[in-house]
N, C-alpha and C positions, 0 to 999 in steps of 0.2 A: 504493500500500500504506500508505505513511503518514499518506493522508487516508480510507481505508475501516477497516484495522482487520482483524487477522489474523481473528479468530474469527467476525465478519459475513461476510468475505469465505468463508473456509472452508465456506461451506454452496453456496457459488457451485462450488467443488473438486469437491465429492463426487460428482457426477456421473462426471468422469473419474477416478474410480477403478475399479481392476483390481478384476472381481467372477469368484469362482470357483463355480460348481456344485458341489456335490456329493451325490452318489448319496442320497437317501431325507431331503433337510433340505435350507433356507434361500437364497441366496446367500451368500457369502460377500465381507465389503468389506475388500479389503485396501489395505493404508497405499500402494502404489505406484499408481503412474496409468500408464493406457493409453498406448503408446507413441505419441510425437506431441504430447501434449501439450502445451501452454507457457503461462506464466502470463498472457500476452496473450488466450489465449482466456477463461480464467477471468475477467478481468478484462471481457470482449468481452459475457458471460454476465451480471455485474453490472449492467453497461450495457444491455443487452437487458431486465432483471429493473426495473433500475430506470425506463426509458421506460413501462413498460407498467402500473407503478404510477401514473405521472401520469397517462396516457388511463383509468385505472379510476377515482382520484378524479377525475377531470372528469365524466364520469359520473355517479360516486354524488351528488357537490356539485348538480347538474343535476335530478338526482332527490328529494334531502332539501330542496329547496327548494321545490318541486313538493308534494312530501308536510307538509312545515309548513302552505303556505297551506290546502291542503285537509284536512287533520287540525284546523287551527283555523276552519275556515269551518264544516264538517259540524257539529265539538262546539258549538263558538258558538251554532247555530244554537236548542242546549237551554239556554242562557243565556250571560253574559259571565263566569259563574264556574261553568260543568257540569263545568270539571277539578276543581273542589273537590267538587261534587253526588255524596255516593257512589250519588244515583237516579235522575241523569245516567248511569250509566257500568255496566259489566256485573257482574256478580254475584259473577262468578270474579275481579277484581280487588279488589273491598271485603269480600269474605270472610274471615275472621279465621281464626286455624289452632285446630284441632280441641282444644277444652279437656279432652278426654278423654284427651291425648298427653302426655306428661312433657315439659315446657318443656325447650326446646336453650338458650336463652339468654335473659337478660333479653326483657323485651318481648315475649315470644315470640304476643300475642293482635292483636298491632299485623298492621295488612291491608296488602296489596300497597302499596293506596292510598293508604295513609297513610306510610307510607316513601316513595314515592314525592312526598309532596306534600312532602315533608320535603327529599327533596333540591331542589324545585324553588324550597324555600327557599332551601337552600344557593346554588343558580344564582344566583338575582335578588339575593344580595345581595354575591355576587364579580360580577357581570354589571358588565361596562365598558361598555355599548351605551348611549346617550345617551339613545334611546326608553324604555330600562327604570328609567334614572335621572329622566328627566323625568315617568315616570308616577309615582313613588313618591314624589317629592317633593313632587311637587302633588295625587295622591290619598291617598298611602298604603296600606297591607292589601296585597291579594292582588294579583296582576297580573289583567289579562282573559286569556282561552284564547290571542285570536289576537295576544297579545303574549308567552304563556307559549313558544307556538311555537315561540318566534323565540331565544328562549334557551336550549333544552333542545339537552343535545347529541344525535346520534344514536342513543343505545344509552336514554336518556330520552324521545325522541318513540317510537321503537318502543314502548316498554313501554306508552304513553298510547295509541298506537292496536290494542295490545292491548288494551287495556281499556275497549276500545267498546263500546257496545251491538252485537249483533251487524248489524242495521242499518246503521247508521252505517258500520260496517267496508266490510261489502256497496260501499255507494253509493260509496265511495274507491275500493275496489277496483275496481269499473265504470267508474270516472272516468279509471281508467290502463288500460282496455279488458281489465280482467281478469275472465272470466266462467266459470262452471262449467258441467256441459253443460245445465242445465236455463235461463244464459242470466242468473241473477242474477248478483250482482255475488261474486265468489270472495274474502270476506273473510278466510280461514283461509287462500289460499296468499300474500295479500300481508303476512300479519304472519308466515306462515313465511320468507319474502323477505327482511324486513326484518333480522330476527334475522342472517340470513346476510350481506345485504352491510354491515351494521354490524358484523360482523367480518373482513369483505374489509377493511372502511374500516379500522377497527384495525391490521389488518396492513399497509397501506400507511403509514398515519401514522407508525406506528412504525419504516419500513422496515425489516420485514421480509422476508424472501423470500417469493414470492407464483408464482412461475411454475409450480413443479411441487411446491409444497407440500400435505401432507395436510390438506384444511379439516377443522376440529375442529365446527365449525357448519352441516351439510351440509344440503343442499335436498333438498327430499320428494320421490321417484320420481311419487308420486301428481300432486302438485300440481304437476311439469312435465308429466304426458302430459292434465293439464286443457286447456292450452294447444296449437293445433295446432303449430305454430313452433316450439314449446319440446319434440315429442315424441324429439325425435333425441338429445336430450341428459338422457333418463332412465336413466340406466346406471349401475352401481356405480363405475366409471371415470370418468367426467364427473362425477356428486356428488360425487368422493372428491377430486379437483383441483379446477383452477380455471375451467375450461370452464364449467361449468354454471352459474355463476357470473356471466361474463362473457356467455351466452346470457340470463339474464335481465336484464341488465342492458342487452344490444341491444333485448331487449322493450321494456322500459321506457323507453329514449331514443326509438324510434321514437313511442310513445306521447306522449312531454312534450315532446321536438325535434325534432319530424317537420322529415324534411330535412337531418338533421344527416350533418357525414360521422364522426361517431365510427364504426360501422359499419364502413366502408372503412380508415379509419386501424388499427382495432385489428387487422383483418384483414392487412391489409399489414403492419404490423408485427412481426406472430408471423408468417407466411409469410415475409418475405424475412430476417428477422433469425435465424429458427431456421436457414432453411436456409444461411445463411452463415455458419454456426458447427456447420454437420453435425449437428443436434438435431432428434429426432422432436416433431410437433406431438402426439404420444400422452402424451409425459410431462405437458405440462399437461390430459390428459384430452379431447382434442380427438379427439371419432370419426371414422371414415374419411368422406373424402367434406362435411365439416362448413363449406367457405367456401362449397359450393356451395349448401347450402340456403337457404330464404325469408328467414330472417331475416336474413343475411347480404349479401343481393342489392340 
């Protein structure tokens, strides 16, 4: 208790609280816990919460590495500076906001791209990386793409491989074996992906709780039932936790570390840890039947 902290742990509690029905409204969550309870479990629940953040950044760390080199090999390929090119990049990110609209705030004509290029200043020149410091002192200007990469945090290289051409997108997406049914490359579900486990990632860095939490960032019903593997996990229930989540994120390892036992680890871990803590695998949005399917196997 002294090294978690009442109010982080508190969200570990609330589960075993006494909920009450009543007739025509809500549950009801009352201040007392289910009898039986003990702070060993809650504590057992942390632990369980927190293991399973580290197999999820393994994971993601697995995959944004995966996605840097190939977000900068693709863009590269339109020059060593197409992140600067706003005729390099797609239309919807250099497009200025509508001068017909009453300004929100200063600047208000500045494009996606251009904010964005701006923080990519800010990066390179807090960036401790020795590569980024060795290119700037012996070139100066801008970085090349496939060293911009390498700097940009996650919720930064999303935004850049938003603002692909839509091509470009396509051919990543096809590279992590993600295709739509007509068989190209499914560039609209892997930057809706991205969006989502760049705030898995968030909520792990931060440790926050993550096991039967509401994602505020939820993955498109559409663009799991693109994917065969991924159609079990299109549900209000799985989007709304963290299953869906963790189903694409099995895609994606399979894809970048074939062979891997992330797969079997994360599995066994939510199976033998819930059940030995009396905790349904429904509350992290996990549907009936879900270790037996492909993607799990």
């Amino acid at each position: 208790m002294h090294s978690i902290g009442y109010y982080r742990l508190s969200g570990y509690w609330y589960p075993h609280r006494i909920r009450r029905q009543l007739a025509g409204s809500a549950p009801v969550i009352e201040d007392h816990f289910t009898p039986g309870t003990s702070f060993e479990q809650v504590l057992d629940l942390y632990e369980f919460d927190r293991k399973l953040k580290l197999l999820v950044l393994d994971a993601i760390e697995r995959i944004e590495v995966a996605m840097r080199l190939r977000v900068g090999h693709t863009l590269g390929r339109r020059g060593a500076f197409a992140h600067t090119d706003p005729n390099a990049l797609s239309t919807e990110i250099v497009a200025v906001s509508d001068p017909s609209q009453p300004p929100a705030y200063a600047g208000w004509l500045e494009s996606a791209h251009a904010k964005w290029l701006r923080k990519v200043q800010q990066d390179q020149n807090r960036s401790k990386e020795e590569f980024a410091k060795h290119f700037t002192r012996k070139y100066g200007g801008p970085l090349p793409v496939w060293v911009v990469t390498e700097i940009l945090d996650f919720g930064g290289l999303s935004r850049l491989y938003e603002g692909l051409k839509q091509r470009d997108r396509d051919d990543i997406a096809a590279s992590f074996g993600l295709r739509d049914n007509s068989g190209a490359g499914h560039g609209a579900a892997l930057a809706s992906w991205m969006k989502n486990l760049n705030y898995i990632r968030n909520t792990c860095a931060h440790h926050s709780r993550l096991w039967n939490r509401n994602i505020d960032v939820q993955l498109s019903y559409r663009h799991l039932t693109a994917i065969p593997e991924l159609r079990h996990a299109a549900s209000p229930t799985s989007a709304k936790r963290v299953y869906a989540s963790l189903a694409v994120l099995a895609y994606l390892m399979d894809q970048v570390c074939p062979g891997s036992t992330w797969t079997a680890d994360i599995t066994g871990h939510i199976q033998s840890g819930l059940v030995a803590m009396n905790r349904s695998d429904t509350e992290m949005g996990c549907p009936p039947g879900w270790a037996a399917e492909p993607l799990w196997t």
